[in-house]
NUTORDO-206496 format. One record per residue (C-alpha): residue in three letters; x, y, z. Coordinates in steps of 0.001 Angstrom, whole numbers, padded with zeros to 6 digits, always signed. Layout:
ALAXYZ/...
This chain:
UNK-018418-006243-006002/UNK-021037-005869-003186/UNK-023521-006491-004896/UNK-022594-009067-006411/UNK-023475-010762-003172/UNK-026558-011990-003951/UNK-025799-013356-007384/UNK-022878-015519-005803/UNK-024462-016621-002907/UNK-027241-018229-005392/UNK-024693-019527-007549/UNK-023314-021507-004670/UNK-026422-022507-003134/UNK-026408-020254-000247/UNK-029521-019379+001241/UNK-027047-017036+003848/UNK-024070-016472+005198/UNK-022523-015947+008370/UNK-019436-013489+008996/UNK-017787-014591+012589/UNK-014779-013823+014289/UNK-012597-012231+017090/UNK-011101-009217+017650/UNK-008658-009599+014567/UNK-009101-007528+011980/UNK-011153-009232+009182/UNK-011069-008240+005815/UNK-014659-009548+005121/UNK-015465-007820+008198/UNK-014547-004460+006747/UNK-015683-005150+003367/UNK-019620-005840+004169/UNK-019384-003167+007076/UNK-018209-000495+004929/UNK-015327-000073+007392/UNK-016817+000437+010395/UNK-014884+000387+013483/UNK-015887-002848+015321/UNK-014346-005923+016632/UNK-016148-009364+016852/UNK-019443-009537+016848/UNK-021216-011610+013848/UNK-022570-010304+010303/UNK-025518-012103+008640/UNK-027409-011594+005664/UNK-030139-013563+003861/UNK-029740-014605+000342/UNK-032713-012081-000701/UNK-032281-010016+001922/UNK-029925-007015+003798/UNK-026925-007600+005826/UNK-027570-007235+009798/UNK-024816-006561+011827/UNK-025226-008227+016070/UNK-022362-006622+018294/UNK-021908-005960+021767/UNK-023626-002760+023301/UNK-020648-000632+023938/UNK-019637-000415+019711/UNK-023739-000050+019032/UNK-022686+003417+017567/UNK-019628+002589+015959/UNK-021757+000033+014324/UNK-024506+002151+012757/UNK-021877+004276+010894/UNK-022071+000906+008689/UNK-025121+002095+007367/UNK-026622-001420+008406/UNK-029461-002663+010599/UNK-027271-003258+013947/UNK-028471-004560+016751/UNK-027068-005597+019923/UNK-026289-009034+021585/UNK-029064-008186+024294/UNK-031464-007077+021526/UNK-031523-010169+020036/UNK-031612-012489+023501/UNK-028487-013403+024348/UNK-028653-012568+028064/UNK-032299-014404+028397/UNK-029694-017409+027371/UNK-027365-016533+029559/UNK-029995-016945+032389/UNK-029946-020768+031653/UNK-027137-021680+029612/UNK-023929-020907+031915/UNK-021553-022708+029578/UNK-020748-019141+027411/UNK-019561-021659+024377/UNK-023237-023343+023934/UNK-025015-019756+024722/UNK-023006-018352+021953/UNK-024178-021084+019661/UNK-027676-021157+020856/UNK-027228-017004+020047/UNK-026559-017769+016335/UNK-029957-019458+016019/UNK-031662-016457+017272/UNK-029695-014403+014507/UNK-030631-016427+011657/UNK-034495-016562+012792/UNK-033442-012598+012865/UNK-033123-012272+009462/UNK-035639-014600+008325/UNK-034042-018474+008204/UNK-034621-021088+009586/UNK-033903-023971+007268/UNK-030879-024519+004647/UNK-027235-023930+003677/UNK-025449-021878+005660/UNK-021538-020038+004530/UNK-019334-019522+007367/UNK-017060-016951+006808/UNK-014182-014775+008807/UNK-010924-014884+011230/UNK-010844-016689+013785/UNK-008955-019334+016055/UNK-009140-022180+014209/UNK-009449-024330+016846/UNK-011998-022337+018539/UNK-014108-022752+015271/UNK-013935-026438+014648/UNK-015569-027037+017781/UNK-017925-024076+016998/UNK-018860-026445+013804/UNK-019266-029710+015511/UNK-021675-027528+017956/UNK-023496-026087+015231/UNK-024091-029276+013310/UNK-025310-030989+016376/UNK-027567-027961+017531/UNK-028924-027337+014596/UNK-029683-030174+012426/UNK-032186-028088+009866/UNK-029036-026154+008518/UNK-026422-027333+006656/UNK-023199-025370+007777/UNK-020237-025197+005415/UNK-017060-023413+004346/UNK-015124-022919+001145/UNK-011894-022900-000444/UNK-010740-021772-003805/UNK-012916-018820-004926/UNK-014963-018287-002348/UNK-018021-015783-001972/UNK-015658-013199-000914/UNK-013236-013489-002730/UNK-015128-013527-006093/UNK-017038-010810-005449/UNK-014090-008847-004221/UNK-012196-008877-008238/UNK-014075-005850-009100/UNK-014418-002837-006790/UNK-017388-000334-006369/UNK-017036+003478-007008/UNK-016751+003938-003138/UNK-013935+001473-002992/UNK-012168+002863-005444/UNK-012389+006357-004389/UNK-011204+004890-000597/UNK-008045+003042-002758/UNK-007410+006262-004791/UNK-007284+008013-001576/UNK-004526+005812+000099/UNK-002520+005810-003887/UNK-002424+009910-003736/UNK-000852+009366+000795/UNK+001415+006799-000450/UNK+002942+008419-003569/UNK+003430+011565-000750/UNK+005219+009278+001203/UNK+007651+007506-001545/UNK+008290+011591-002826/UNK+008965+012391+001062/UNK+011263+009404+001118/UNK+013046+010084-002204/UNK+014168+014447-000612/UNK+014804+012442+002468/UNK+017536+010269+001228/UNK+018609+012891-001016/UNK+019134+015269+001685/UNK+021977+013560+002752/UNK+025812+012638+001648/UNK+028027+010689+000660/UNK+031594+010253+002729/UNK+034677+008773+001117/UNK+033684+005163+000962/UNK+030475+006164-000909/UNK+028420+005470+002314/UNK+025546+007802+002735/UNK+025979+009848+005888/UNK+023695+011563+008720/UNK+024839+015189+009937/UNK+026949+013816+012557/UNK+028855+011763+010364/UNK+027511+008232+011200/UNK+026246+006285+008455/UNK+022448+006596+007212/UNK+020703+002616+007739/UNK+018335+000829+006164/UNK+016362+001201+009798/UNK+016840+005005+009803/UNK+014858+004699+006340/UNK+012295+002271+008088/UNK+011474+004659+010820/UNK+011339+007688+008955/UNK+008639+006354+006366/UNK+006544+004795+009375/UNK+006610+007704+010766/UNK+005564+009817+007742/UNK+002647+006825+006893/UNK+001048+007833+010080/UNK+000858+011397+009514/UNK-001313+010564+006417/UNK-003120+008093+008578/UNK-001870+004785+007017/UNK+000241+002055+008335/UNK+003395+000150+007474/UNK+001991-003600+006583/UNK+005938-004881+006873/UNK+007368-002695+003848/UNK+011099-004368+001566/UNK+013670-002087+001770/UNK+016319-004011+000856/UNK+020279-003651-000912/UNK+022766-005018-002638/UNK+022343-008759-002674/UNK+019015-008898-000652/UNK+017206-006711-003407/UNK+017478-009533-005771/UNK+015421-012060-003136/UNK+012217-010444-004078/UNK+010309-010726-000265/UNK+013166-009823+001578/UNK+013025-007443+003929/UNK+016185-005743+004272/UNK+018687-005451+006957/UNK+018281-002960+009263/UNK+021444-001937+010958/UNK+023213-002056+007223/UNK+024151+001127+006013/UNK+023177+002838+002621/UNK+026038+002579-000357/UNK+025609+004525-003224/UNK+026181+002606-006609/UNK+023449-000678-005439/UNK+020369-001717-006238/UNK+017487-000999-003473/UNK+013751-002429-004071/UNK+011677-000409-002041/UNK+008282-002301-002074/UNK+005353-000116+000121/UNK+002108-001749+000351/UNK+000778+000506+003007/UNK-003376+000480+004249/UNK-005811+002605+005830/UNK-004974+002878+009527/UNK-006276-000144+011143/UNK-006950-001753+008800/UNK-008473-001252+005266/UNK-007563-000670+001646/UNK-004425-000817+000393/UNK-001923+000475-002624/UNK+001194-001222-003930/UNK+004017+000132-005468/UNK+007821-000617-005923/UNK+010688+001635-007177/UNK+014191+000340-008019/UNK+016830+002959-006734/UNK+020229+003455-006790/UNK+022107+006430-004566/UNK+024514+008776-006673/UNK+025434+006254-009705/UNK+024159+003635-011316/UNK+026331+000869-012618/UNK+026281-000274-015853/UNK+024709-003316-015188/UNK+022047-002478-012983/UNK+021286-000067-015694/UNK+021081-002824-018194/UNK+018926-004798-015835/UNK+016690-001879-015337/UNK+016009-000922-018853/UNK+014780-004073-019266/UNK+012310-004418-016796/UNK+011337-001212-017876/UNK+010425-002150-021401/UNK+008611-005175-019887/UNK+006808-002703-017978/UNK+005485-000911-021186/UNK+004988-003946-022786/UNK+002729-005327-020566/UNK+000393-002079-020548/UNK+000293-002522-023713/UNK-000783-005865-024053/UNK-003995-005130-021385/UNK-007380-005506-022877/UNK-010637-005473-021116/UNK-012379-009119-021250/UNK-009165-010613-022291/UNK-007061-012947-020042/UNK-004888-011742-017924/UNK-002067-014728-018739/UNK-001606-012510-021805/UNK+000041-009785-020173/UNK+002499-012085-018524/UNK+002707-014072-021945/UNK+003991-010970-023604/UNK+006506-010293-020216/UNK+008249-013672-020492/UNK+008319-013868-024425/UNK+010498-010132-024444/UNK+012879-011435-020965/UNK+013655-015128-022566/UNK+014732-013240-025393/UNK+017052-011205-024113/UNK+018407-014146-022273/UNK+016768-013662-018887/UNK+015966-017311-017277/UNK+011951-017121-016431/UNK+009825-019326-014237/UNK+008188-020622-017736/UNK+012067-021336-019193/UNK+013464-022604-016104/UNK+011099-023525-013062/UNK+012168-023064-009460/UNK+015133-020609-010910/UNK+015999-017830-008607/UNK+017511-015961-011704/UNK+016011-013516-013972/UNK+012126-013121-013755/UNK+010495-015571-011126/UNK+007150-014233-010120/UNK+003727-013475-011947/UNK+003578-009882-013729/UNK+000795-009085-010760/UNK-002626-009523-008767/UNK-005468-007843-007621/UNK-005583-005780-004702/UNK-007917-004085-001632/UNK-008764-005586+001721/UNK-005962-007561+001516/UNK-002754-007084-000413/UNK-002930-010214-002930/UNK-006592-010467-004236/UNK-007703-011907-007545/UNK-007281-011801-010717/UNK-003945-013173-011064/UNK-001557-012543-013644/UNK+000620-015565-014150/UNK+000482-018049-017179/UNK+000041-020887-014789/UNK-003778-019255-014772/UNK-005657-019090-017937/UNK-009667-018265-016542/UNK-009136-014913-014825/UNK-009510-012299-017620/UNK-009469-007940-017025/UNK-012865-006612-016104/UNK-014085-002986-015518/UNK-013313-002158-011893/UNK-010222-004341-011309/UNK-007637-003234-009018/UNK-004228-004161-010064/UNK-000432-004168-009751/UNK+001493-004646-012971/UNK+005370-005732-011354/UNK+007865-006993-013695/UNK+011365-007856-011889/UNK+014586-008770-012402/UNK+016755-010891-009668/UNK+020494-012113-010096/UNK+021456-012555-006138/UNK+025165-013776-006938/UNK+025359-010759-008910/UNK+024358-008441-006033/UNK+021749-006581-008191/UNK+017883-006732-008994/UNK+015285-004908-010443/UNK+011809-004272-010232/UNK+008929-001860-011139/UNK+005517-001776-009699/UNK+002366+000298-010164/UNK-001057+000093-008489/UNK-003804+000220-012092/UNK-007812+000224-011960/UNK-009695-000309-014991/UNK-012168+002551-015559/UNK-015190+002760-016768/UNK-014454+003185-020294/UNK-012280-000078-020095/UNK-008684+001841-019522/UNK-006016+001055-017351/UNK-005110+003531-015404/UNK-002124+004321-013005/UNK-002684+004768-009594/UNK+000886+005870-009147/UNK+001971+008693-010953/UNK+005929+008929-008611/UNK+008734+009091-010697/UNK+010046+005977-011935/UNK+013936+007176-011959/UNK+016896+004823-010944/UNK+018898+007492-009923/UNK+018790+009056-006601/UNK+021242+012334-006652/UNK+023319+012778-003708/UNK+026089+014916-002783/UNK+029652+014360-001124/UNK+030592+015459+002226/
């Protein structure tokens, strides 16, 4: 978490870091800024020492909701530069080295970190290095600052993620009445008031519309039927037209509006029936589902829980992508990951990782699926978890995990 910062910076060497970017929204951004409203700018903080946020005059205000020591480009002497420096690429780099004598460094290793145009920032590097021989600039991959110290959330994170889990199980019960609310004709097609069939892009539009009156936003949602449920990231069709008696995976990962925390969840549904295999395939993943909660334990690894996932589908004859690699049959993604800022955070939950284990404060999904795409049907079932203080896991998503949508005929 937070602040953890300190701790991890050490551990890497870091005497500070640097958080850069454009207007894009930024993740890191958000996370050290509390979620203030602001676009570029820079973020800097000292090993030993607090965060200060530089941005441009006119988001001065937005910027001290942050709770940080902001300041403003012309506090800090950029526009003295600009007086001699007309090339605005070398003032902005002559700009960082008043920010880091602004917090207190002027020697030593240096973390870059944020979204940006690449291209923008390998020149930005070459500049830096050249400028400023006394630091040592440099970047990371793997588990990086962030991302380590993201794996466990603070009590005001998790009250911000429990806050978009109790909008977005609104929005999957406002879904559920809405599909309900309509029929089936003949051809067991569901069917609008005037008769025309009910799409997968009616669906689409309706639950955009009823994120944004709880203030979140659709980050590309999978509504998808039939044979496209059982490719787990597709998408769905949008001009196809709902059929009772299929499989639908409806997978909502919605955030905060503009950007922010998320939640993750996924029901299997099926309109008016359910056939007897899908029902096979979904009792299934629904006894994987138990079985992985119960095989959760605070300190131990998280390969466990997928361990005990592909150990109960191989033996019920369900290929797995430990039995049969590269298979697009049966189970063929990790059991889940760690969410927040961004929708796939660490820890994993796969057995091809064995060193990321359940700690207090984790925010998780626990997903078991089932795909068979020549078959037409797939299953999956998904729940956002954080583990309390007391070392539980608890549900984030309370919704109803029924198969069965009832509808009536026309």
């Amino acid at each position: 978490m937070k602040s953890d910062l300190p701790r991890l910076m050490e551990k890497r060497g870091l005497d500070a870091f640097v958080v850069a970017g454009g207007e894009e929204y930024s993740a890191i951004r958000d996370y050290v800024t509390n979620g203030a409203a602001i676009t570029g700018g820079l973020i800097l903080q000292k090993r030993d020492g607090e965060p200060l946020l530089v941005v441009n005059g006119m988001e001065i205000e937005e910027g001290r909701k942050s709770g940080l020591d902001t300041r403003t480009y012309a506090e800090l002497g950029y526009m003295d530069i600009l007086k001699d420096e007309k090339d605005l690429d070398k003032a902005h780099i002559l700009f960082w080295g008043n920010c880091l004598k602004a917090i207190g460094v002027e020697t030593g290793k240096i973390g870059i970190y944020g979204v940006g145009a690449i291209n923008q920032y390998l020149e930005y590097y070459q500049m830096l290095t050249e400028t400023y021989p006394q630091y040592q600039f440099v970047g990371e991959k793997g588990l990086t600052l962030f991302t380590e110290a993201m794996i466990t959330k603070d009590a005001a994170e998790i009250e911000r993620i429990k806050s978009v889990a109790e909008r977005t199980n609104l929005v999957l019960d406002q879904t559920w009445q809405f599909i309900a609310g309509h029929a089936l004709n003949a051809d067991e097609t569901v069917i609008k008031a005037d008769g025309t069939a009910l799409t997968i892009g009616d669906v689409k539009r309706f639950i955009r519309r009823a994120l944004l009156e709880v203030e979140l936003e659709d980050t590309h949602m999978i509504f998808a039927q039939g044979r496209d449920s059982a490719f787990p990231h597709s998408r769905g069709e949008s001009d196809q037209a709902l059929k009772a008696g299929q499989s639908i995976i409806f997978d909502l990962f919605p955030r905060e509006l503009g950007g922010g925390y998320h939640h993750d969840v996924t029901r299997t549904w099926s309109i008016g029936y359910a056939p007897p295999a899908l029902q096979a395939l979904y009792d299934d993943v629904m006894t994987a589902f138990d079985i992985s909660m119960e095989a959760f334990g605070v300190e131990k690894p998280t390969s466990l829980m997928q361990t005990a996932v592909l150990d109960f589908f191989e033996g019920k004859g369900h290929p797995t992508a430990r039995s049969t690699p590269g298979s697009l049959d049966g189970y063929v993604h990790s059991l889940g990951h760690g969410i927040g800022l961004n929708v796939h955070e660490r820890p994993s939950i796969t057995h091809l990782r064995d060193d990321d284990r359940f700690l207090v404060g984790n925010c998780v999904t626990i997903e078991p699926g089932l795909y068979y795409p020549d078959k037409g049907i797939a299953a999956r079932i998904e729940d956002l978890c954080i583990v309390s203080d007391s070392g539980e896991l608890v549900s984030l998503t309370p919704f109803k995990k029924d198969l069965v949508i009832p509808i009536q005929k026309a």
